[in-house]
C-alpha positions as CSV (number, residue, x, y, z in Angstrom):
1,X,18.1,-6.4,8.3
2,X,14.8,-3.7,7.7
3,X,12.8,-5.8,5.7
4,X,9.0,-5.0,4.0
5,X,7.6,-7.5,3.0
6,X,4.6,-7.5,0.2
7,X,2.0,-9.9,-0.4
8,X,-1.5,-10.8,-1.5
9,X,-1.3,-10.0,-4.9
10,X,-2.7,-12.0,-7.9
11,X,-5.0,-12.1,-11.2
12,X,-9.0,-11.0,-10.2
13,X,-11.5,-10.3,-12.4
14,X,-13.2,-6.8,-12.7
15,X,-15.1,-6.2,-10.0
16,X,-13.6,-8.7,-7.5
17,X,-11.2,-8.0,-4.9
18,X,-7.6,-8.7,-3.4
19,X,-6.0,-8.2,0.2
20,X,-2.7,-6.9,-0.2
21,X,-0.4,-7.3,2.8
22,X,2.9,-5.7,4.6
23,X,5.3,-7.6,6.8
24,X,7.9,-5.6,8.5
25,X,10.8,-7.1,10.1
26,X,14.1,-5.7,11.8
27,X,12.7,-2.6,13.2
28,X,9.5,-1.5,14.5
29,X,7.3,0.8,12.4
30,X,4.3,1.2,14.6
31,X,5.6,5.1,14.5
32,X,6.2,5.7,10.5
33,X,3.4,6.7,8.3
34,X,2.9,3.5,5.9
35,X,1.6,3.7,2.5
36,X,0.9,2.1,-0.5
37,X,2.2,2.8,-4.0
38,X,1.3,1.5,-7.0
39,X,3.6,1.3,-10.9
40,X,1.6,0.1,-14.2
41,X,4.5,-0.8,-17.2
42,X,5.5,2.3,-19.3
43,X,4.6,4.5,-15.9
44,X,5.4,6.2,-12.8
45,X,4.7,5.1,-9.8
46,X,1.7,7.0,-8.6
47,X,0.4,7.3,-4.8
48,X,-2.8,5.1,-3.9
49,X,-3.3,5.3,0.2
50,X,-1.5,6.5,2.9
51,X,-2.2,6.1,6.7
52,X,-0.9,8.0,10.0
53,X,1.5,6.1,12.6
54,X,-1.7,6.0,15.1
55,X,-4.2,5.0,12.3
56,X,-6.3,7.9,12.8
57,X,-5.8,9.7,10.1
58,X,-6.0,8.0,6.2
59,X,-5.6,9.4,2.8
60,X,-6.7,8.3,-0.7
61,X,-5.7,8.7,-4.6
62,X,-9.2,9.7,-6.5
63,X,-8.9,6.9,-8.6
64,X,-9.5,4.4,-5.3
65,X,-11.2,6.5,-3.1
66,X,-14.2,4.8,-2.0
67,X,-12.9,1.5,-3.1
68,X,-9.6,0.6,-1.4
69,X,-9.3,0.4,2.6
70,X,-5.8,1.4,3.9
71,X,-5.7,-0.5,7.9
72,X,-2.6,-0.8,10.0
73,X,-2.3,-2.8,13.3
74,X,1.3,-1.5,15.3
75,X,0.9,-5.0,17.7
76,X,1.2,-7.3,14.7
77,X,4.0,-7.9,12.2
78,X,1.6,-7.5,9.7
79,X,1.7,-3.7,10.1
80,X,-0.2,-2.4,6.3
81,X,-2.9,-4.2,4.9
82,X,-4.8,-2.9,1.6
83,X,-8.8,-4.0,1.0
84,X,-9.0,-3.4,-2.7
85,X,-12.6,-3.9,-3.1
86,X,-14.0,-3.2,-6.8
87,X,-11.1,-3.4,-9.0
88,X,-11.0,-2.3,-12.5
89,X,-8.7,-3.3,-15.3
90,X,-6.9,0.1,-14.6
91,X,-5.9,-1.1,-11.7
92,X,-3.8,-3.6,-12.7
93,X,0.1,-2.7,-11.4
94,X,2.8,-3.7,-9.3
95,X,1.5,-2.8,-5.3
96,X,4.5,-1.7,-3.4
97,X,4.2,-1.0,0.5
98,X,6.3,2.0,2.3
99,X,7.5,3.7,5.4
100,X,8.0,6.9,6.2
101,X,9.7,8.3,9.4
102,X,9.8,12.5,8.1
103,X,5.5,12.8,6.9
104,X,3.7,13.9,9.6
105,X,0.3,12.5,9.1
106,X,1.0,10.9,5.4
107,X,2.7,11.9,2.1
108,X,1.7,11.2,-1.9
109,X,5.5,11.7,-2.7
110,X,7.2,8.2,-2.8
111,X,10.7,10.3,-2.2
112,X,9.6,10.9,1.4
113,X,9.3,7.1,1.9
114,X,12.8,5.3,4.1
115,X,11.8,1.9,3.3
116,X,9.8,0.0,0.7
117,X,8.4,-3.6,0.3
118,X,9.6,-5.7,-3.1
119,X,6.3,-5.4,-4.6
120,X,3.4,-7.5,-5.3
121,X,1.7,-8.0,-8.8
122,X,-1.5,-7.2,-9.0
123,X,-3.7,-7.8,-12.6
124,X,-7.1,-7.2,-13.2
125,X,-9.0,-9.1,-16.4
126,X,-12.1,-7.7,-18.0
């Protein structure tokens, strides 16, 4: 079974910071673009980082830029990690991790995404 796997999640006060992580398991995703999503109550789910299958090539929403640090490691079943360095009250959602086999060097559109991790709470206190 094609498993992602999210963890790290958890309650941090502004300014501190969380490590998300992504375990994948059943398949081999050292060629997918991973990426990391991100769903606040009453919203969409909105784009937050995205990273190439070689690691070379990263992308960021606005609102993280400078903050958050999207890493992957293709030897390790850990494949996606997320450094949220930082975070603010606004960033307080459910952290979801994704593969894509079709994006080239990384999508924003969750609909390009094949698999996707359960998701991992993350809440931020001011």
């Amino acid at each position: 079974q094609v498993q992602l796997v999210d963890s790290g999640g958890g309650l941090v006060q502004a300014g501190g910071s969380l490590r998300l992580s992504c375990a994948a398991s059943g398949r081999t995703f050292s060629t997918y673009v991973m990426g990391w999503f991100r769903q606040a109550p009453g919203k969409e789910r909105e784009f937050v980082a995205a990273i190439s299958w070689s690691g070379d090539t990263t992308h960021y929403a606005d609102s993280v830029k400078g903050r958050f640090t999207i890493s992957r490691d293709n030897a390790k079943k850990t494949v996606s990690t997320l450094q949220m360095n930082s975070l603010k009250p606004e960033d307080t959602a459910v952290y979801y991790c994704a593969a894509s086999n079709g994006a080239y060097y990384y999508s924003t559109r969750p609909e390009v995404y094949d698999y996707w991790g359960q998701g991992t709470q993350v809440t931020v206190s001011s």
